[in-house]
Jmol script that loads the backbone (N, CA, C; Angstrom):
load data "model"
ATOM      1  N   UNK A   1      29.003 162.078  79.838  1.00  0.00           N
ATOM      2  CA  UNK A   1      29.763 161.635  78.697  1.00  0.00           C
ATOM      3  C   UNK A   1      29.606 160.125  78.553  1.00  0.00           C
ATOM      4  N   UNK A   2      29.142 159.770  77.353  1.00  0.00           N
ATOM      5  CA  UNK A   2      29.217 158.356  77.212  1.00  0.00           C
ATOM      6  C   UNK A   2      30.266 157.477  77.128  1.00  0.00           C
ATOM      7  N   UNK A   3      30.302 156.256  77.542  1.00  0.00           N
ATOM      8  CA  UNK A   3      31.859 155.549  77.302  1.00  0.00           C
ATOM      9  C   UNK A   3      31.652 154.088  76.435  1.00  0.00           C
ATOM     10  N   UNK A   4      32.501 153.488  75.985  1.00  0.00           N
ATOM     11  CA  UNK A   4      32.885 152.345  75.675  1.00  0.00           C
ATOM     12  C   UNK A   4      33.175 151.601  76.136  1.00  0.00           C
ATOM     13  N   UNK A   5      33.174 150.278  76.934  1.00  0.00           N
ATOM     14  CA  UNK A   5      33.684 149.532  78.055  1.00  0.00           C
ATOM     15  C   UNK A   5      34.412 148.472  77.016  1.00  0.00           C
ATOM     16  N   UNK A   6      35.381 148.031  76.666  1.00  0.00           N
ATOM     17  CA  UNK A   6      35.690 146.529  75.955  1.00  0.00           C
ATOM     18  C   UNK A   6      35.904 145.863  77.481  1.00  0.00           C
ATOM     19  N   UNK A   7      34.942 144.824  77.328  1.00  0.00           N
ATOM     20  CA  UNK A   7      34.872 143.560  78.528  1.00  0.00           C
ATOM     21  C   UNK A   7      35.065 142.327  77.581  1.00  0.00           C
ATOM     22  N   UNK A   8      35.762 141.116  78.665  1.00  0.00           N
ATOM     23  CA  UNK A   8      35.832 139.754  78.715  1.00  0.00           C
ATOM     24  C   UNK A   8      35.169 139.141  79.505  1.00  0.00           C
ATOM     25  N   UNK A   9      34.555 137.817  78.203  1.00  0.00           N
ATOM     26  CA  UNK A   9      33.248 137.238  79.286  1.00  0.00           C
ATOM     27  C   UNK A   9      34.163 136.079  80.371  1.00  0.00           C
ATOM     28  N   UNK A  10      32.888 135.870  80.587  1.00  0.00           N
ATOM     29  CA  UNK A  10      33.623 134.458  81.478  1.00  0.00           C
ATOM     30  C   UNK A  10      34.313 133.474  80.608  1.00  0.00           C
ATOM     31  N   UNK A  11      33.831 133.418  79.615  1.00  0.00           N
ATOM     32  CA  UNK A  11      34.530 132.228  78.774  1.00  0.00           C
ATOM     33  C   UNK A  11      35.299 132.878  77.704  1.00  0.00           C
ATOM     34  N   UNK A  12      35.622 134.097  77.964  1.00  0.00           N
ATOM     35  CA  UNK A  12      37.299 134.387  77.398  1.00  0.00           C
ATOM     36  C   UNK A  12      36.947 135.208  76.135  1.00  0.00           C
ATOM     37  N   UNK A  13      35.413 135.321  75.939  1.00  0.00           N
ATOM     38  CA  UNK A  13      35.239 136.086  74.644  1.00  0.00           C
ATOM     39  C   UNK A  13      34.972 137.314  74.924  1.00  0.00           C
ATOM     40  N   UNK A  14      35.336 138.582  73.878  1.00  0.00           N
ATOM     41  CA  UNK A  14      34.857 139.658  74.211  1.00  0.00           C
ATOM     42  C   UNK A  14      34.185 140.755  73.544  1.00  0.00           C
ATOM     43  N   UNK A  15      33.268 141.591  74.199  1.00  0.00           N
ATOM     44  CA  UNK A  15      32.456 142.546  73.580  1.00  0.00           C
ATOM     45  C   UNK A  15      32.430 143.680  74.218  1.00  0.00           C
ATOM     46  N   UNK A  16      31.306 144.750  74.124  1.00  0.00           N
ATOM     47  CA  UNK A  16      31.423 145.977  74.413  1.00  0.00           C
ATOM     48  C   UNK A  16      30.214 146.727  75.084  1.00  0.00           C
ATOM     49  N   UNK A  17      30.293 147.280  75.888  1.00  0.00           N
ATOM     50  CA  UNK A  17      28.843 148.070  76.085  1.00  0.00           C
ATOM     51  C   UNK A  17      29.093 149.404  75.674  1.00  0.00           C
ATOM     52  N   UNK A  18      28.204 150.067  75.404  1.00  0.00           N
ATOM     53  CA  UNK A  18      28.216 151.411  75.427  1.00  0.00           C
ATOM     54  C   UNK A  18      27.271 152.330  76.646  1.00  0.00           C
ATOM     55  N   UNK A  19      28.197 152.737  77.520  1.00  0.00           N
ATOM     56  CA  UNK A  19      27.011 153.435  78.382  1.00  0.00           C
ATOM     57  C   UNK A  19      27.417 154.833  78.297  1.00  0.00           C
ATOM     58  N   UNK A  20      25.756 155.225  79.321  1.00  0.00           N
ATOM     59  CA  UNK A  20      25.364 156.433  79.040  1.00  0.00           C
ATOM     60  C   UNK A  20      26.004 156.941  80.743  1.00  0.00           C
ATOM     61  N   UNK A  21      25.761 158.292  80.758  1.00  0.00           N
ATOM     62  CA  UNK A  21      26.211 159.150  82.252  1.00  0.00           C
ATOM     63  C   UNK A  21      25.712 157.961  83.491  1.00  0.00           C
ATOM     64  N   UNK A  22      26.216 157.954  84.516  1.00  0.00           N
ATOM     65  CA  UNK A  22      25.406 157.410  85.653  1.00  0.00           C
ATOM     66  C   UNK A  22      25.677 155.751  85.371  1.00  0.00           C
ATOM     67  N   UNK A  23      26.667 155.416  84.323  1.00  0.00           N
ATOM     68  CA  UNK A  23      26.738 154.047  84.262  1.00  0.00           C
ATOM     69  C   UNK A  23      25.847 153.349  83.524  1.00  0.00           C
ATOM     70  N   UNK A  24      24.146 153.854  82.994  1.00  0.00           N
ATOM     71  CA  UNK A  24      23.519 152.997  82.428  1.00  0.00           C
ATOM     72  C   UNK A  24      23.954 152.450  81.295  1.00  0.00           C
ATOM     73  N   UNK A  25      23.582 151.200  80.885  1.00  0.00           N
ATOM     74  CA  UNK A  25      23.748 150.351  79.265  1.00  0.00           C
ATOM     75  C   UNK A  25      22.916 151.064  78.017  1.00  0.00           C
ATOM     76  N   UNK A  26      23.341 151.555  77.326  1.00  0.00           N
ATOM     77  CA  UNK A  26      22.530 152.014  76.220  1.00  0.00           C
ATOM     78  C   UNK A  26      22.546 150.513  75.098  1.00  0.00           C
ATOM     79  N   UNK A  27      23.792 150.121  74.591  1.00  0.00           N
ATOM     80  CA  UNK A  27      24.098 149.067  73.747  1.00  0.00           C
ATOM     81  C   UNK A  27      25.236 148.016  74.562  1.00  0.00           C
ATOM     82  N   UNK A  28      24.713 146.484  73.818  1.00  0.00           N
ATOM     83  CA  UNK A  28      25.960 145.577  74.428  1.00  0.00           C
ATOM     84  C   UNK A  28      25.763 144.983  73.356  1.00  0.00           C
ATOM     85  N   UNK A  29      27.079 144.609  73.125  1.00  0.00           N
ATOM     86  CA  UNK A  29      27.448 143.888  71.618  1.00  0.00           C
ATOM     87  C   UNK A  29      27.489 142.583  71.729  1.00  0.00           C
ATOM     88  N   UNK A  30      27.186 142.004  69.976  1.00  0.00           N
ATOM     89  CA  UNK A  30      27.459 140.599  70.508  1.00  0.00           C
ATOM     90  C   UNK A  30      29.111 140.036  70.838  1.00  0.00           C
ATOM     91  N   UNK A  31      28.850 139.065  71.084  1.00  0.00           N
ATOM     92  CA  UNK A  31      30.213 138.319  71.494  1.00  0.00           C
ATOM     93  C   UNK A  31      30.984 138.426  70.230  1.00  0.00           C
ATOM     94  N   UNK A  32      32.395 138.723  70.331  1.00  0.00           N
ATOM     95  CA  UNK A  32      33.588 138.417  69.921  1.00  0.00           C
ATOM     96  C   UNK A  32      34.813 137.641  69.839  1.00  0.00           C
ATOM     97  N   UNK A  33      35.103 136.561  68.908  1.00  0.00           N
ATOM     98  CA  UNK A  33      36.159 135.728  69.786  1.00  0.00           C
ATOM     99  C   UNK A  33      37.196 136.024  69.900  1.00  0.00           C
ATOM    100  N   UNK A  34      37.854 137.683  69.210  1.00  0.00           N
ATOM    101  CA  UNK A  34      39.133 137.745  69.420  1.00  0.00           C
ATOM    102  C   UNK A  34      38.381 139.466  69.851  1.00  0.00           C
ATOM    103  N   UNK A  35      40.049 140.083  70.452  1.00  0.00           N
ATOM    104  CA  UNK A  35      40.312 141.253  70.803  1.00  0.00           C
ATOM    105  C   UNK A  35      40.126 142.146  69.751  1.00  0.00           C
ATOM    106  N   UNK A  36      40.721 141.847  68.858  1.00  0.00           N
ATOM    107  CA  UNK A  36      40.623 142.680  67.622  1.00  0.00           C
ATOM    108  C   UNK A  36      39.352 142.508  66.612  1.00  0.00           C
ATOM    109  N   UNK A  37      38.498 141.545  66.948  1.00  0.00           N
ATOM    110  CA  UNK A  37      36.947 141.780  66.597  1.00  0.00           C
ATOM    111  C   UNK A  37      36.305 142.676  66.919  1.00  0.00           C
ATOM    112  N   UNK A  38      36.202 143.001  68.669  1.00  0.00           N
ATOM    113  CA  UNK A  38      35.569 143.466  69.493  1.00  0.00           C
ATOM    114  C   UNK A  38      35.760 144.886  69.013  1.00  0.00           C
ATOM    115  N   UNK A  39      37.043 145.231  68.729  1.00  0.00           N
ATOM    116  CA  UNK A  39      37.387 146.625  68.561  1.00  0.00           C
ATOM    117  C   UNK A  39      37.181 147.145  67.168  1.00  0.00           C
ATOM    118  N   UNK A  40      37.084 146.381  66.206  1.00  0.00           N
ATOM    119  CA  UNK A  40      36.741 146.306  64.980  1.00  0.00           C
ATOM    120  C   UNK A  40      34.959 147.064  64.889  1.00  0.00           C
ATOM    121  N   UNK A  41      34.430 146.406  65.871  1.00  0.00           N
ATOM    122  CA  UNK A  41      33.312 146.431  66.028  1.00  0.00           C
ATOM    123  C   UNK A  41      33.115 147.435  66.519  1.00  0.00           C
ATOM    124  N   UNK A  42      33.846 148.253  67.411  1.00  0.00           N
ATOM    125  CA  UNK A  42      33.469 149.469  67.958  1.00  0.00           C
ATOM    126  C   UNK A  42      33.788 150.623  66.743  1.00  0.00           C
ATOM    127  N   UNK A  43      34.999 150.264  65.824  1.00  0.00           N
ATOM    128  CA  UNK A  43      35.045 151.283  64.957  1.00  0.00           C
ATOM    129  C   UNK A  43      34.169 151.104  64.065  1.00  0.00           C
ATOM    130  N   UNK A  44      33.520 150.168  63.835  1.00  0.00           N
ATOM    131  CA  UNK A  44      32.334 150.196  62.564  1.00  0.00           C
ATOM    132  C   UNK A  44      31.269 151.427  63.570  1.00  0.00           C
ATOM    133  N   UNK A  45      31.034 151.126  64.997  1.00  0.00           N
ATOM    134  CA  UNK A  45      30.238 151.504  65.386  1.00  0.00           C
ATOM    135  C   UNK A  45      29.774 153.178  65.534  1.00  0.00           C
ATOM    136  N   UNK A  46      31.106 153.290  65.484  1.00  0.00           N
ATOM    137  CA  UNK A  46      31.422 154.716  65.633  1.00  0.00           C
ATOM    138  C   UNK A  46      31.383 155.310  64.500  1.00  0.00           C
ATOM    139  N   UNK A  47      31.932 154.808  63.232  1.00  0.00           N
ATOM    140  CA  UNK A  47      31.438 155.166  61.835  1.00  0.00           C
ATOM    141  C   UNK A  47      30.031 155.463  61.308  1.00  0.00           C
ATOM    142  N   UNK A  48      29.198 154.426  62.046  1.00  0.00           N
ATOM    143  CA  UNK A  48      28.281 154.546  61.587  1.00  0.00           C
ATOM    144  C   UNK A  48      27.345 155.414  62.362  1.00  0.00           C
ATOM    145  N   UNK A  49      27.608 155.552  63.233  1.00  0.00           N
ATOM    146  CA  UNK A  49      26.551 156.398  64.008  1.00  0.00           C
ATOM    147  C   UNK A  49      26.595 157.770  63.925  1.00  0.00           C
ATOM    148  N   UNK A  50      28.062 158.580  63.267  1.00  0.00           N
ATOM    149  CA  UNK A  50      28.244 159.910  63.603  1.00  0.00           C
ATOM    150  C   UNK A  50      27.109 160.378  62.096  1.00  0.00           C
ATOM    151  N   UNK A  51      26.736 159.112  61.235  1.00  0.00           N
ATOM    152  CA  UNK A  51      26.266 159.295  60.017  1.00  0.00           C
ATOM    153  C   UNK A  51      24.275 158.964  60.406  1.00  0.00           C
ATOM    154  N   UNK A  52      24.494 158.331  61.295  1.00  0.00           N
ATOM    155  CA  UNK A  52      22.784 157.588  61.381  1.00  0.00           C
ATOM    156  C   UNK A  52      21.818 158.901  61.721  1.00  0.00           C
ATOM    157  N   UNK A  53      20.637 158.792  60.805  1.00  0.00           N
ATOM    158  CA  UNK A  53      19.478 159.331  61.074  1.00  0.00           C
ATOM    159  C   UNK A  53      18.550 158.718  61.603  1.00  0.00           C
ATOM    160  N   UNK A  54      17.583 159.786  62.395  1.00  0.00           N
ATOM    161  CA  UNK A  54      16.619 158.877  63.081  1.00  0.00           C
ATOM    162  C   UNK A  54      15.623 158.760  62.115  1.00  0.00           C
ATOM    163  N   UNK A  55      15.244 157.436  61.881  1.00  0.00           N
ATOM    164  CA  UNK A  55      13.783 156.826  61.263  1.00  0.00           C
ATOM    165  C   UNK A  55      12.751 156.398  62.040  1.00  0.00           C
ATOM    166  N   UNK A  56      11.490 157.466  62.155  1.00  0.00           N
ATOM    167  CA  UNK A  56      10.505 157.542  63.317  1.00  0.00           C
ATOM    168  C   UNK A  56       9.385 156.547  62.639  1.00  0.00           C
ATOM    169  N   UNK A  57       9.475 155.331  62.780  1.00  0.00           N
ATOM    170  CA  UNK A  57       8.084 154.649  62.321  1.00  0.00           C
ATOM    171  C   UNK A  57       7.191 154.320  63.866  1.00  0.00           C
ATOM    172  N   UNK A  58       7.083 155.054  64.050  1.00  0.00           N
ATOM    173  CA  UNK A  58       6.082 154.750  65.264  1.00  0.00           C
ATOM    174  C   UNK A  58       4.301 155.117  64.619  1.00  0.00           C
ATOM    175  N   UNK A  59       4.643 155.364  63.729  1.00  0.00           N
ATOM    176  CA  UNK A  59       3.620 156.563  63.219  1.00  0.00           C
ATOM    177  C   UNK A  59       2.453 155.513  62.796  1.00  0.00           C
TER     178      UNK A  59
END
end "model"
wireframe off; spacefill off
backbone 0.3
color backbone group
């Protein structure tokens, strides 16, 4: 199951990772200067992804 981590950096700002099973980092967000950015940011994130298609340009 994947999780959401909201972390504080050393210098008091904060952001988010998203990891995958086993602890790995899939996404880390940029910095935030308030609490309620950070989380702002996770609900855009979550909005947008239950909607995102994959676009394969490898081609």
């Amino acid at each position: 199951m994947p999780w959401i981590l909201l972390k504080k950096s050393i210098d008091r700002r904060f952001f988010y990772v998203v990891e995958a099973e086993h602890n790995m980092p899939l996404v880390t967000s940029e910095m935030y200067d308030s609490r309620q950015g950070a989380l702002d940011g996770i609900k855009a994130l979550r909005r947008v992804t239950r909607r995102a298609t994959l676009l394969d340009v490898t081609a």
